[in-house]
N, C-alpha and C positions, 0 to 999 in steps of 0.2 A: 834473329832467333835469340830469346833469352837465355841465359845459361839458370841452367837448374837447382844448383849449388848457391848461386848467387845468392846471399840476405837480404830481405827488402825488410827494411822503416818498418815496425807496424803501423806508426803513427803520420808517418806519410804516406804511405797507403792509405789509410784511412780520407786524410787531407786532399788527395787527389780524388779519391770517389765523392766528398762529397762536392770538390769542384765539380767534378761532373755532373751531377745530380743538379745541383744548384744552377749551373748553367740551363737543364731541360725546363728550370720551373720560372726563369726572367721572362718578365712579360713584358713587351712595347707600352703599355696604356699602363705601367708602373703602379700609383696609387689611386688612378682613375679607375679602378677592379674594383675599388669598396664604396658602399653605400654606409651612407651615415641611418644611422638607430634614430629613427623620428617615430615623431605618432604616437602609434601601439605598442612599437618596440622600443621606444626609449627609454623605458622601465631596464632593460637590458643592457642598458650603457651604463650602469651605475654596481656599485658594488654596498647593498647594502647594511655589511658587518663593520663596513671604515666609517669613521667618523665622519660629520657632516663638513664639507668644504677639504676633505682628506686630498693630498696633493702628492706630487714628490717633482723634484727639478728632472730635469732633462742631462742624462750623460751620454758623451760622447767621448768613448775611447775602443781602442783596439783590441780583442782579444783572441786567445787562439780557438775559444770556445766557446758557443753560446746556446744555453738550456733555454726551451720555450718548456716552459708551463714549471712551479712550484710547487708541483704535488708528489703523490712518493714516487715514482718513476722518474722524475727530475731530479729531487734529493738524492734518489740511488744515484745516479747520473753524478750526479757532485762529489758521491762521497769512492766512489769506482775511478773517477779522474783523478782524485786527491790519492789513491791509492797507488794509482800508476805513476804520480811524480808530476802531475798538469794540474796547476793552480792556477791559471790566467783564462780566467770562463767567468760567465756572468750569468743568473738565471734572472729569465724575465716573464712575469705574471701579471696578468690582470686586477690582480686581486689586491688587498691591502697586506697581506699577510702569505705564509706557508700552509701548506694544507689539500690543494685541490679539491676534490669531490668532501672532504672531512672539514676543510672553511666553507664551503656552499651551500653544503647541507647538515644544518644546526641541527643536533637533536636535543629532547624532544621536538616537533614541530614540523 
């Protein structure tokens, strides 16, 4: 039984839910789940606000955090971490830039 009183981490609480979580969503067939963008859909493998041949190298390192997606719910995500004292996060986008749904969809047009 836990004791009531006790203080728990918020940030390992956290840490542990999302072990948890993350463990429900491992799959045995790993990167065999994705289908590559051919055909008619490989208009959709490109991003076309980046420059042509637009690149970036490949990192690998450790972090305690990591954003998918660069749009404003990420940005919030970044700036609510940096608020709480967690700067060791990396956000990662498809895209060439910041922005989400505001880079995808150029206005006029």
């Amino acid at each position: 039984m836990t004791d009531p009183d006790a203080t728990v981490d918020p940030l390992e609480a956290a840490r542990e839910r999302y072990q948890q979580e993350r463990a429900k969503r491992l799959r045995s067939d790993g990167m065999e789940q994705f289908q590559e963008l051919r055909g008619d859909l490989a208009e959709f493998d490109r991003d076309p606000f980046a420059d042509p041949g637009f690149n970036r190298d490949a990192i690998e390192r450790d972090v305690d955090v990591i954003i998918v997606g660069a749009g404003f719910a990420g940005m919030l995500t970044a700036a609510r971490l940096l608020d709480r004292g967690v700067d060791d996060f990396l956000i990662i986008d498809k895209a060439g830039d910041f922005g989400g749904t505001r880079y995808w969809n150029r206005y006029p047009g």
